[in-house]
N, C-alpha and C positions, 0 to 999 in steps of 0.2 A: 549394219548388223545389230539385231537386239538380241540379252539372251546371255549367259554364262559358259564363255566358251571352258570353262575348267569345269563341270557338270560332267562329262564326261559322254554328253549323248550328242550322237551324227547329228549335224546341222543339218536343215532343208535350205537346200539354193532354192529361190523361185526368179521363171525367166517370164516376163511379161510380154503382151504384145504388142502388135502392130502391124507390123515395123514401125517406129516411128513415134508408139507411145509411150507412156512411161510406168514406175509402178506402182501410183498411187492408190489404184485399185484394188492393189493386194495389202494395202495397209490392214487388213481383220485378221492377217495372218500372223502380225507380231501378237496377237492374244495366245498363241503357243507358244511364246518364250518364255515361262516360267519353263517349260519342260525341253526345251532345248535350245540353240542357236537359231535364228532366224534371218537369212541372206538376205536381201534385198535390194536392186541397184540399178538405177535408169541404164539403159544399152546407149552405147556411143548414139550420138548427135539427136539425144534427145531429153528433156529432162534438165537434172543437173549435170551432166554427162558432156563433154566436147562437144559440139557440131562443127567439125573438120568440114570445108568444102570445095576440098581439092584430093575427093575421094573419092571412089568406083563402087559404088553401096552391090553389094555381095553377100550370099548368106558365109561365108566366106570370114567376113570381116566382123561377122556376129560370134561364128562359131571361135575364129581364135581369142575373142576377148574373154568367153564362157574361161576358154582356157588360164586366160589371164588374171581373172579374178580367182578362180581357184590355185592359180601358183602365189599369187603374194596376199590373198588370207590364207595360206595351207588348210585348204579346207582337201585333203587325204579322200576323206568319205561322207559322203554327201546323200543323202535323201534328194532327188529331185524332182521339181515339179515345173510344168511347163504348162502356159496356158494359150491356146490361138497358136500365132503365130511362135511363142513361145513354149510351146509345143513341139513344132518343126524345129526349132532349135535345140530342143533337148532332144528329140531325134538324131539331129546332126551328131549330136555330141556323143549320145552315147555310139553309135554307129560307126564315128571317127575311130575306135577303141577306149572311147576314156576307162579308166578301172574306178576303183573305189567305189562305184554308184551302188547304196546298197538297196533304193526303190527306185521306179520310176511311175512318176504322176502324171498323166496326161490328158488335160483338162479342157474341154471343148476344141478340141484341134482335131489336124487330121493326117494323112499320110500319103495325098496327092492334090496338088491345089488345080489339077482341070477338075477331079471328080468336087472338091469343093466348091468352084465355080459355076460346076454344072447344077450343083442342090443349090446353090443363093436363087439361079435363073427360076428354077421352080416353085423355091417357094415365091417370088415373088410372084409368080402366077397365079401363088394358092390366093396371094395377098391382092390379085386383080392389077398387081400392074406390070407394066413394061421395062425391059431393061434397054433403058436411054443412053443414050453416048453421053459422055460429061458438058458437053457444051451444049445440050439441047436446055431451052429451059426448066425444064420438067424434072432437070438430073436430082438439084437437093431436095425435091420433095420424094420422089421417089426412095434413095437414099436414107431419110428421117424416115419413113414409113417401115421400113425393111429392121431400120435399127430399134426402131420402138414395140416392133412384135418380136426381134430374133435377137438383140445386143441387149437391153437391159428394159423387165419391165417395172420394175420394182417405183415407188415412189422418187417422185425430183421438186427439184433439185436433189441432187447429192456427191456432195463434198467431193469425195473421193474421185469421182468421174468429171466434177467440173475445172480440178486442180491436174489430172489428167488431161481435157482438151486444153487447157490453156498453158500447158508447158508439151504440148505432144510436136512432133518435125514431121507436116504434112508432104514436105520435099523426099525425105527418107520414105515414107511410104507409097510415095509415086513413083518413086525410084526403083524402089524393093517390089511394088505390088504392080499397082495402076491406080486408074481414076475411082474405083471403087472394085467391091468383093467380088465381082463376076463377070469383069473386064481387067485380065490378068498381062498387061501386057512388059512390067517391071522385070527384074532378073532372078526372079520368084520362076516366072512363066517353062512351063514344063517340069517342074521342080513335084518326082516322085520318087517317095521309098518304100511303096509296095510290094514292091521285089526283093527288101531287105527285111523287111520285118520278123524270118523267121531266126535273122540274126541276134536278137533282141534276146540276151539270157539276162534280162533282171525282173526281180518282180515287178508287176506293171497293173496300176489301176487308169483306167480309162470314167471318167467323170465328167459329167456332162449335165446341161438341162435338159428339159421334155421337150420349150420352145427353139431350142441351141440351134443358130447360126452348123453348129456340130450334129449333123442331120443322125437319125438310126441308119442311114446308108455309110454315112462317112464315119460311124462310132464303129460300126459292124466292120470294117475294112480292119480298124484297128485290133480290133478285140479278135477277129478271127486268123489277124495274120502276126499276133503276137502270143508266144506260146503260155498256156495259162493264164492273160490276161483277164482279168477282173472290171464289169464296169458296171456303175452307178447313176442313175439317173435323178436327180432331183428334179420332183413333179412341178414345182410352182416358180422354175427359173428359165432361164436362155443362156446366153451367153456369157454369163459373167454372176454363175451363183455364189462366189466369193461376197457379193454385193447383196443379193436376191437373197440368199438363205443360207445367210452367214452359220447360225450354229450349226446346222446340218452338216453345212460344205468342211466347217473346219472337225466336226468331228469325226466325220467319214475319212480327211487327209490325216488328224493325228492314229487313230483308230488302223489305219493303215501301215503309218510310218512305226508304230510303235509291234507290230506287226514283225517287220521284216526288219527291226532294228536288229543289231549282234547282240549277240545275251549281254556280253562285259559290259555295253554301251547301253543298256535300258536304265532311263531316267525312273 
């Protein structure tokens, strides 16, 4: 946590992806701590986090820990943002009944992982290749191609993303997902809240890139099946405009939270 919890302004939790990665990604977002609390924390068995391995990887096991960290920081009320797969998990969350949530941010994700599965298969067709079994040879180059037009195209190295793959648990996201984004065969597979969406009473901004892995078919599921939701597109990002188009992305999330903050609680 960075940030002045006596400010008296809602922290933002942010939940990162994967499964499996961690949050280094989201480090652009302590640049909002001068105006509020700032959450952030690798998810069990990845990261600096446990990696327990004598566990049944579940979204299950994501959603009670969300819990767990908002009971012993008492974090009451919370701004949340979810990104990818962190995303589905703040879906999970708020959906379980959490209270206190006074936005919700949901950031390149989606709200059924076939219909996600089914836009990867595509694009990668826009992209002329084939979606290979993971033991074909062909798997990692396909895989690199897919990541480099639809997860990050911004300049590389970068930090943030390389501190990322080298503490991320590829085990947890086989577990959770499968071999890759459109071969679903983890405890993810069939995992939809479509059907729940018009549950969703918080304010809710949907943000995305142009190039996003978070297709207009799987932005539009969300946006129309959450009521009054809001969504933004940053033109020159993908997957991860936290990285791509840092001032934009973090002005559009504070620009928001300050937004749907409680009057008492405006920094």
């Amino acid at each position: 946590m960075v940030g002045d919890r006596t400010s008296g302004a809602v922290p933002l939790l942010a939940l990162h992806g994967g499964p499996g990665s961690t949050h280094n990604y989201f480090e652009p977002l302590e640049q909002l701590a001068d105006r509020r609390p700032i959450v952030l924390y690798d998810q069990i068995g990845c990261g600096n986090s446990d990696r327990p391995t004598d566990i049944e990887w579940t979204a299950d096991v994501f959603r009670d820990e969300v819990e767990a960290v908002r009971d012993q920081l008492q974090l009451e009320r919370i701004h949340l943002l979810g990104t990818s797969w962190g995303g589905m998990l703040a879906l999970e969350h708020v959906l379980a009944g959490a209270t206190g949530i006074c936005s919700l941010i949901l950031s390149s994700t989606l709200a059924s992982i076939d219909e996600w599965a089914q836009e990867q298969r595509r694009l990668l067709r826009e992209l002329g290749l084939e979606a290979v079994a993971a033991d074909d040879p062909d798997h990692e180059r396909v895989v690199q191609l897919h990541s480099d037009a639809h997860f990050y195209r911004g300049p590389k190295p970068r930090t943030e993303l390389e501190r990322m793959y080298a503490e991320r648990n590829l085990d947890v996201y086989h577990a959770m997902q499968g071999a890759d984004e459109w071969t679903v065969t983890g405890a993810l597979r069939g995992w939809d809240v479509r059907g729940r969406l018009d549950e969703i009473d918080v304010p809710t901004l949907v943000i995305r890139g142009r190039y996003d892995m978070s297709t207009d078919k799987i932005a539009a599921t969300l946006v129309n099946g959450i009521r009054n939701a809001r969504e933004v597109v940053l033109e020159k990002s993908s997957h991860t405009p936290v990285l791509e188009e840092t001032d934009a992305y973090l002005a559009t999330i504070e620009d928001f939270i300050r937004e749907n903050e409680p009057r008492r609680s405006r920094p």
